[in-house]
C-alpha positions in Angstrom: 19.0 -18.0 55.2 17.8 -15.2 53.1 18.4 -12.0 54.0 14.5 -10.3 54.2 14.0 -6.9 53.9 10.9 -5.6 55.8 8.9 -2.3 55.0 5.7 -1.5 56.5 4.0 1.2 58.5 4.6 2.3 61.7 3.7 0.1 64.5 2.9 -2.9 61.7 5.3 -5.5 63.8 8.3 -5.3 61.7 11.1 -5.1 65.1 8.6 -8.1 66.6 8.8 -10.1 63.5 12.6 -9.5 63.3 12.8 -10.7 67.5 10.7 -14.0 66.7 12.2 -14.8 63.5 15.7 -15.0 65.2 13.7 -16.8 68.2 14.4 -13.8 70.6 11.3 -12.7 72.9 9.8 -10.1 71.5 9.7 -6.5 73.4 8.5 -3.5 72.1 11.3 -1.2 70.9 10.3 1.6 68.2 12.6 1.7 65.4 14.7 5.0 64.7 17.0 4.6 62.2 17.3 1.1 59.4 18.6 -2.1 61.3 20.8 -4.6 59.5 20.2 -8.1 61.7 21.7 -11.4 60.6 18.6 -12.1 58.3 16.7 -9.2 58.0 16.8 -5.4 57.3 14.3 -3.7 59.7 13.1 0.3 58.2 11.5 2.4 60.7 7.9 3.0 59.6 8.4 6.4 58.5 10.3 5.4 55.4 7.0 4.0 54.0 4.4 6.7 55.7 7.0 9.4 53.8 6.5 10.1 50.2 9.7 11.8 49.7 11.9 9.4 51.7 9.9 6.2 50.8 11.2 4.9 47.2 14.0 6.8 47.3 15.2 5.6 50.9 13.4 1.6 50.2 15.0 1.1 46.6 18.2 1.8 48.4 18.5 -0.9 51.3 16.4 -3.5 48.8 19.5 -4.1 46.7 20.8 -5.4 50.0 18.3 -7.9 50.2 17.5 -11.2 48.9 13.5 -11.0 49.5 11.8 -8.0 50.5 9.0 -8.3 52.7 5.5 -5.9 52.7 4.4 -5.7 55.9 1.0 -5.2 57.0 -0.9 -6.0 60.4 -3.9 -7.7 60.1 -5.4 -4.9 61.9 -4.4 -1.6 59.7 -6.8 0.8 59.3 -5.2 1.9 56.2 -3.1 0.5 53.2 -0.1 2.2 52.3 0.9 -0.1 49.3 -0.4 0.8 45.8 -1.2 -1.8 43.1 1.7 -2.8 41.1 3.9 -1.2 43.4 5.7 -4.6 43.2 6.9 -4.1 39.6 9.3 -1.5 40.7 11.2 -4.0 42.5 14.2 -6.3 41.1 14.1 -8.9 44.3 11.2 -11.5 44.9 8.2 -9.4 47.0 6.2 -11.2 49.7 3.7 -10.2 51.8 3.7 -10.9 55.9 0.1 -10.3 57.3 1.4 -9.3 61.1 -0.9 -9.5 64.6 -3.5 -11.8 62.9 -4.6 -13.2 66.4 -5.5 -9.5 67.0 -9.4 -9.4 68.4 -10.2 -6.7 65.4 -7.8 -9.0 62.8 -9.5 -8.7 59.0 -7.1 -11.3 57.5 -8.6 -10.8 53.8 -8.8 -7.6 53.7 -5.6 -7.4 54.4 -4.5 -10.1 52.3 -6.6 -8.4 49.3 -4.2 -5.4 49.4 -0.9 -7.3 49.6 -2.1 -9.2 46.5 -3.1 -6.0 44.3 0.7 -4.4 45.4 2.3 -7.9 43.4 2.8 -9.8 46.5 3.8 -13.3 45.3 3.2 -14.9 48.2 1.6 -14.1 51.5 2.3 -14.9 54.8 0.4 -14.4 57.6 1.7 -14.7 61.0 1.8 -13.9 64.7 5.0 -12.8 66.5 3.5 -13.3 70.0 1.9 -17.1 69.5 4.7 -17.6 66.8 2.0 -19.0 64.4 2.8 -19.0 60.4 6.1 -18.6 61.5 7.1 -22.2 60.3 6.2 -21.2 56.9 7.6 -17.9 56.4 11.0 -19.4 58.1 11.1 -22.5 55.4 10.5 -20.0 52.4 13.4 -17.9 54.3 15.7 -21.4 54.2 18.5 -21.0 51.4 18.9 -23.5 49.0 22.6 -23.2 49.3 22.7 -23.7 52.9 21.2 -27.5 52.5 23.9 -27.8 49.5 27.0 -29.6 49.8 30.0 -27.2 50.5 32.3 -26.1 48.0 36.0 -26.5 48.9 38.6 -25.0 46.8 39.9 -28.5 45.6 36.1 -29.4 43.9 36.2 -26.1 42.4 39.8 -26.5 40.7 38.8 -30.0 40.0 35.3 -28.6 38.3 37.4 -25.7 36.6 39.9 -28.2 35.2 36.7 -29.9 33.9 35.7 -27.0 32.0 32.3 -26.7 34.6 31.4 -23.5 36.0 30.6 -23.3 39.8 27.0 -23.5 39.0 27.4 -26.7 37.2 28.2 -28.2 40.7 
C-alpha cells in the first residue's frame, strides 16, 4: 500500500481517517506531535494553521511519502490551501473531502478549493459510515503489491539477461 501523507486543519478528521483506513474504530484522540502509522503519516493540524512551521515542517515529512493527501472536512468554515499550492510538491497530491455525512456538509464548495490547490483527484469520504472509503483504499493499493515477487534467482537470471529489474 502507499504510504499517504495527510495535512489538513485542526479537527479536519486526519487521526479518524488514519483509524478507518487501517479498519480500527475510530476514537477521538487530538494529534500532538507527526505520527508515522503503517500507511500513513498523520501532522497535527497546527503544522498547516502555522505559517512558519507549515512548508517548512510539510516539505519535510512529504519526501517520506508516496501520495500526500489535502485534507479538508466537508464542513470547514475556512480554506487553508492556496491555488497552486500543489506545484510545490514532488509526490502525487490528492484531496480527501472528510465528514461529508455532516448535517452542514457543502461537498462542492469544498471540492472547489481542493481543485484550485492542484488536487488531482478528490476523494470524499466518511470515517464514521466508512463511505468513499472503497475508493480512496483502491487508489491507496500498490501496483507492486499485486505483482509477482522478485526472488534473488529471477533477478540474477534477469541480470545475466542484460534486463534491469524494471524490465521484469
Amino acid at each position: 500500500m502507499k504510504k499517504l501523507f495527510l495535512c489538513g486543519r485542526s479537527e479536519a478528521g486526519k487521526t479518524s481517517l488514519t483509524q478507518a483506513l487501517k479498519g480500527e474504530p475510530v476514537i477521538y484522540h487530538k494529534t500532538q506531535y507527526v505520527n508515522h502509522w503503517d500507511i500513513t503519516i498523520d501532522t497535527p493540524g497546527e503544522y498547516m494553521e502555522n505559517k512558519n512551521i507549515a512548508l517548512q515542517g510539510l516539505c519535510c515529512f512529504s519526501y517520506e511519502s508516496d501520495v500526500i493527501g489535502l485534507l479538508c472536512s466537508a464542513n470547514e468554515p475556512f480554506n487553508l490551501f492556496p491555488p497552486g499550492v500543489t506545484a510545490a510538491c514532488n509526490r502525487p497530491v490528492i484531496g480527501i473531502i472528510t465528514k461529508i455525512d455532516c448535517p452542514d456538509a457543502n461537498v462542492p464548495m469544498v471540492r472547489q478549493w481542493l481543485v484550485e490547490a492542484g488536487c488531482e483527484k478528490i476523494f470524499p469520504v466518511s470515517s464514521m459510515s466508512r463511505e468513499g472509503m472503497e475508493d480512496l483504499l483502491n487508489f491507496l493499493k500498490d501496483e507492486k503489491d499485486e505483482k509477482e515477487k522478485l526472488t534473488w534467482d529471477k533477478i540474477m537470471e534477469a541480470q545475466e539477461m542484460g534486463l534491469s529489474e524494471w524490465d521484469l
